[in-house]
N, C-alpha and C positions, 0 to 999 in steps of 0.2 A: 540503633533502632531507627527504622524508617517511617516518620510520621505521617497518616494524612492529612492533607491539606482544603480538607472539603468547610465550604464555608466562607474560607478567607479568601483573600484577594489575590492573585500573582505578582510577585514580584514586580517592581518600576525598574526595569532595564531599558537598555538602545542596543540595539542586535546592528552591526556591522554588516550587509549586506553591497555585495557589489552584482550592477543592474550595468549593460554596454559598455565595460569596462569602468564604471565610475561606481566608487563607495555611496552607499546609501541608506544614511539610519533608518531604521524601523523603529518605532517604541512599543512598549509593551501596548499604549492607547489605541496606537495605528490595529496592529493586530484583534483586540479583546472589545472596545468600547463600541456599545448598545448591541456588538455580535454573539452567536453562539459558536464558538468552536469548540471542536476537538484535534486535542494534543495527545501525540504520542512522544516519548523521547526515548532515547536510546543508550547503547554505549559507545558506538562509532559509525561513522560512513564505511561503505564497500564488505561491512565484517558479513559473516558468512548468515549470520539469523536474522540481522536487519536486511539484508540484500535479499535473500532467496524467499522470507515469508513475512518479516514485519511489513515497510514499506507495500509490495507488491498487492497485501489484503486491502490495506489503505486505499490505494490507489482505484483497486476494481470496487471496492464498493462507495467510493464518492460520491456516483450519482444517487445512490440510495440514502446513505449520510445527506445529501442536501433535501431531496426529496420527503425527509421527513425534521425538516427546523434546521439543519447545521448549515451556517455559512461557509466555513471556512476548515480546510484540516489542515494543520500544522504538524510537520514533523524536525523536534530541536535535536540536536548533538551537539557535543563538545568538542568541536570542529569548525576548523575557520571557514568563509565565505567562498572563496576555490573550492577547497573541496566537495562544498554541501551541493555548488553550481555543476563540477564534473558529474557528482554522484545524481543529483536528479537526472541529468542526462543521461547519463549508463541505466537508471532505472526504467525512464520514459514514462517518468512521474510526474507528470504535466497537469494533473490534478492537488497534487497537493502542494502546500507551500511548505519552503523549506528554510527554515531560520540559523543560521549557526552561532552556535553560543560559545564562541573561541575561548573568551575568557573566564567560564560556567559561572556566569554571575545570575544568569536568571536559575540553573540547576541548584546552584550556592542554597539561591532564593528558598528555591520547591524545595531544599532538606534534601537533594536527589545528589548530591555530588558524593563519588566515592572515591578510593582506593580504586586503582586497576593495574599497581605497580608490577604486580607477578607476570605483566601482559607487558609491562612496558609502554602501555598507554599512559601513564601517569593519573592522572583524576578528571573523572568521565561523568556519564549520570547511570544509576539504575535504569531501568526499561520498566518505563511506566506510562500509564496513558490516563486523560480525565478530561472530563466533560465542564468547559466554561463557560458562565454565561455573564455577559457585560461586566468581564473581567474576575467573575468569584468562581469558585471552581467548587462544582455542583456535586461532583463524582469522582474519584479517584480509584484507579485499578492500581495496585503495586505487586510488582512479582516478590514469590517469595523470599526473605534472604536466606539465601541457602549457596553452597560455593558454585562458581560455575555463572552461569547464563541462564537464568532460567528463563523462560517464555511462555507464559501459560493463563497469565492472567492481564495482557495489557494491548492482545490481538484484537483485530478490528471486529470483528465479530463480536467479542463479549462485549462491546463500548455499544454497539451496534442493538444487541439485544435487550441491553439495557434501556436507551431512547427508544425503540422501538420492535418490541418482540414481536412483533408478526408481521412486520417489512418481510416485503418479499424480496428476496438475496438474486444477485445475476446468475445464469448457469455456467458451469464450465467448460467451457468448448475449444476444440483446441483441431485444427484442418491441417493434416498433413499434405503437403502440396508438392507441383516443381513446376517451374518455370514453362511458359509454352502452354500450360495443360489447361485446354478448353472447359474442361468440367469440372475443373479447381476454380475457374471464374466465376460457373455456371452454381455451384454450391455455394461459394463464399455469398454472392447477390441474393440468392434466396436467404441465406441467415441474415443480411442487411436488412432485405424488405420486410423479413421478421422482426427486429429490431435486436436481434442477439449480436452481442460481442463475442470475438472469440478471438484464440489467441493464434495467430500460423507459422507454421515452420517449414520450412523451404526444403526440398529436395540438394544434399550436395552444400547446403551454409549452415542449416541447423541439425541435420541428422542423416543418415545413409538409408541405402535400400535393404541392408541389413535391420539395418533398426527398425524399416517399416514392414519385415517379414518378424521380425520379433515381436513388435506389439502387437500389429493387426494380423497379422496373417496372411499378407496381402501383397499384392506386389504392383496391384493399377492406383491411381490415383482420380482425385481424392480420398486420401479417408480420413474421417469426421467423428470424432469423441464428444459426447454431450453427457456429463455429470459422472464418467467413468463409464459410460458404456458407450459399445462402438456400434456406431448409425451406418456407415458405409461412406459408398460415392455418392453422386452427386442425384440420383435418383432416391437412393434410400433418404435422402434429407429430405426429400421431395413428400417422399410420402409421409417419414416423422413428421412434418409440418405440418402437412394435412392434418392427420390425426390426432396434434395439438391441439389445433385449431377449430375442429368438430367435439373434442371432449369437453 
């Protein structure tokens, strides 16, 4: 049975962190003391649900998490200090901090250490996320125990809605582009001088001209997805924006 920990304290651990090739304690104080953060933890770096959806919600809504009280996000595994450094990298998760708990003493701690022997991971943590403030932990989301993975209760979003239910969330925007292409520049700066982030994929590294006749229908470039609908080139964002920006 996986208890919450809402109320108490977190764990007195030293997280083994290596910073320009030199090992570099952290303690739980470094992290937690007079801060609010939020923590998510996992069951492994590169796996397929941390990679593709936990991490990556973390990550894009940072600035809304800070914007409304959170210092810091934290995300732990039960994984050494290599790894946690390659996998930030591969994420391009430059927003959030990444702790590795090689020897799951602070998971131990949180009641979060399990079984994952069927997986050959050996002992991991649950995937759970909570809300601390100057080190006691305010809120805890635990998925449910059920076999498998589950993922439904510990997303950045429900931690999110919690501190702040009517934060307004970034949009999703995603510019299909290729190289050379003046009105892939000419769009992208218009969503800059908007302030929207978005995500691009290159013509030939991220995807073919197949794929951009299959999604958009389309075969000039740019084309531009805002919230799952498609805006166009670099004119229709022109006028989206406008029309933003007049409503």
């Amino acid at each position: 049975m996986l208890n919450s920990k809402e109320g108490q304290r977190v764990p007195e651990v030293t997280f083994r962190t290596r910073r320009e090739h030199e090992w570099v304690d952290v303690t739980t104080a470094d992290i937690f003391k007079g801060k609010t953060v939020v923590v998510f933890s996992l069951p492994g770096a590169f796996t397929p649900t941390c990679s593709s959806s936990h991490v990556p919600r973390y990550n894009q809504l940072a600035p809304v998490f800070k914007a409304n009280g959170v210092d810091e996000i934290v995300c732990i595994s039960v994984n050494d200090a290599f790894v946690m450094n390659e996998w930030k990298i591969d994420q391009n998760a430059d927003r959030i901090t990444f702790l590795p708990d090689g020897n799951g003493e602070f998971t131990e701690g949180m009641g979060m250490l399990v079984d994952k022997n069927d997986l050959g991971f050996g002992k991991r943590s649950w995937r759970y996320s909570m809300l601390v403030k100057d080190g006691v932990v305010e809120k805890m989301f635990i998925e449910p125990e059920v076999p498998g993975d589950p993922f439904e209760a510990s997303d950045a979003d429900t931690i999110l809605n919690y501190i702040a239910p009517d934060a307004n969330k970034p949009m999703d925007v995603t510019v299909f582009s290729r190289k050379g292409c003046p009105f892939c520049v000419k769009a992208k700066a218009q969503l800059q001088e908007a302030g929207i982030e978005y995500e691009e994929l290159v013509l030939n590294e991220d995807y073919t001209d197949r794929t951009l006749r299959a999604v958009a229908n389309a075969t000039s470039f740019p084309q531009v997805f805002i919230n799952g609908e498609h805006i166009g080139g670099s004119d229709e964002v022109e006028k989206w924006l406008a029309g933003r920006a007049a409503a």
